[in-house]
C-alpha positions in Angstrom: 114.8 222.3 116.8 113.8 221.9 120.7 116.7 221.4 123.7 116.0 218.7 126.0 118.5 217.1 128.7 119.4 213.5 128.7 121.4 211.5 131.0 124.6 210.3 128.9 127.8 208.6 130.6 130.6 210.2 131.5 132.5 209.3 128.6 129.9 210.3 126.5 129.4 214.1 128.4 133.1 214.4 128.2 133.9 214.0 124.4 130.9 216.0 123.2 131.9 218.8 125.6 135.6 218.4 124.2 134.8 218.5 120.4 134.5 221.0 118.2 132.0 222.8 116.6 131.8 220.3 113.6 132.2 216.9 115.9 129.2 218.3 117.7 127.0 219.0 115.0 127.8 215.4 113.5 126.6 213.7 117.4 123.5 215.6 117.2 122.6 214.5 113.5 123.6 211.4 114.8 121.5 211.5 117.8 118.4 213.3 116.7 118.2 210.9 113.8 118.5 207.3 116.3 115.9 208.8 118.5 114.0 209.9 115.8 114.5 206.2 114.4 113.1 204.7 118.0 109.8 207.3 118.3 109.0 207.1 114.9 109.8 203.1 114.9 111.5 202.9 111.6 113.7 200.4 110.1 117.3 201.4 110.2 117.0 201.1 106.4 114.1 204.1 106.2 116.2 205.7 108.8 119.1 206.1 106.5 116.8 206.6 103.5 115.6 209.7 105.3 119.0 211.2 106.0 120.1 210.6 102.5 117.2 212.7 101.2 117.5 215.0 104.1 121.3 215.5 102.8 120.5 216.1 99.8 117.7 218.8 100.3 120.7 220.7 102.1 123.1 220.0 99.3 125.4 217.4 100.9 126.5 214.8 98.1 128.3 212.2 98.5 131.6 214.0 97.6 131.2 216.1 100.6 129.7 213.7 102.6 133.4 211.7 102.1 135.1 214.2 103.3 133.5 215.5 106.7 133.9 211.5 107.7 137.5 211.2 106.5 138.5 214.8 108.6 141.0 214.3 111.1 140.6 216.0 114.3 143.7 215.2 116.0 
């Protein structure tokens, strides 16, 4: 991975600089993968097909996948 610097709103700069570590990692997977999506051109369907493999090449199932996106960080 490469660091670059984008231009985000204010709301945006704020909430990644207040999350945690985990919140963070989740906007750049996010992130990487929409602008990844946009260079590469693909459909949001191949998009998502990617992650999924990308997932589970790193052993995220959908078990675990479930609960990172159910976490409360309140």
């Amino acid at each position: 991975m490469e660091t670059i610097s984008i231009e985000v709103e204010p709301e945006i700069a704020r909430a990644y600089q207040e999350a945690n570590l985990m919140e963070r990692k989740k906007m750049q997977i996010i992130l990487n993968s929409s602008l990844k999506q946009f260079v590469r051109k693909l459909s949001l369907e191949d998009t998502i097909q990617e992650m999924q493999t990308q997932a589970k090449a790193n052993g995220l199932n959908q078990e675990i996948l479930n609960k990172i996106l159910n976490e409360d960080y309140d």
